[in-house]
C-alpha positions in Angstrom: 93.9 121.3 80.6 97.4 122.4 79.3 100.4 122.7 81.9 103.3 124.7 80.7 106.2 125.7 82.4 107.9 129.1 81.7 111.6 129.6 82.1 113.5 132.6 81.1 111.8 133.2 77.3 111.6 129.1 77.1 108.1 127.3 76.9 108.2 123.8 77.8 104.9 121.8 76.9 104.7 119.1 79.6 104.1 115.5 78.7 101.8 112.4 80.0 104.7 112.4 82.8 104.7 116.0 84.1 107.6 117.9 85.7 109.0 116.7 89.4 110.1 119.5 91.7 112.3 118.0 94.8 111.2 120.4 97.6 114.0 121.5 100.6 113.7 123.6 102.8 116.2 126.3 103.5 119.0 124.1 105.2 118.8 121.7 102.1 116.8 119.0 104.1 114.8 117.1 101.4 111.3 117.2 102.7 109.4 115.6 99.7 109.0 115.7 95.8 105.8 117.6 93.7 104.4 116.3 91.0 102.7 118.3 88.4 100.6 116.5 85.7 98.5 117.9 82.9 95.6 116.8 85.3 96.7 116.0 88.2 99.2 117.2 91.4 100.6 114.6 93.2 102.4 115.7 96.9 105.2 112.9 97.9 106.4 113.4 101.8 109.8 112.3 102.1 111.2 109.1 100.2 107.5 108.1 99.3 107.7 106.4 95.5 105.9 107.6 92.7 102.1 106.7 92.8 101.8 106.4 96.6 101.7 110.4 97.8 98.8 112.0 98.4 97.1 113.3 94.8 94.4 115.9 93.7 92.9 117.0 90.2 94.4 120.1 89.4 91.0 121.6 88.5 90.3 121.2 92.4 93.7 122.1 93.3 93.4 125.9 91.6 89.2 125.9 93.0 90.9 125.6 96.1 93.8 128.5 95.6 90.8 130.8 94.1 89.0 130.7 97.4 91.6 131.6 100.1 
């Protein structure tokens, strides 16, 4: 599986590291990071480190999205 993230005309091909989005919510309260892998999604509640959040194959992840 290929991720790619599209921004404004520019492709970025991600690498055996992925892309880390820091979630907030509207007040700017950090409420946890996102992980996205080329096969895997990785959800990290508050200040968890890298490794210990909660993961699932992104093959699962989009089965699930399909359904609902």
């Amino acid at each position: 599986m290929q991720v790619k993230l599209a921004m404004d005309d520019v492709t970025i091909e991600l690498g055996n590291n992925g892309v880390t989005l820091t979630i907030a919510d509207n007040d700017g309260r950090h409420i946890g990071h996102l992980r996205i892998g080329q096969a895997t999604v990785e959800w990290r509640k508050g200040k968890t480190r890298a490794g210990n959040g909660k993961k699932l194959q992104l093959a699962k992840l989009i089965e699930i999205l399909e359904r609902s």
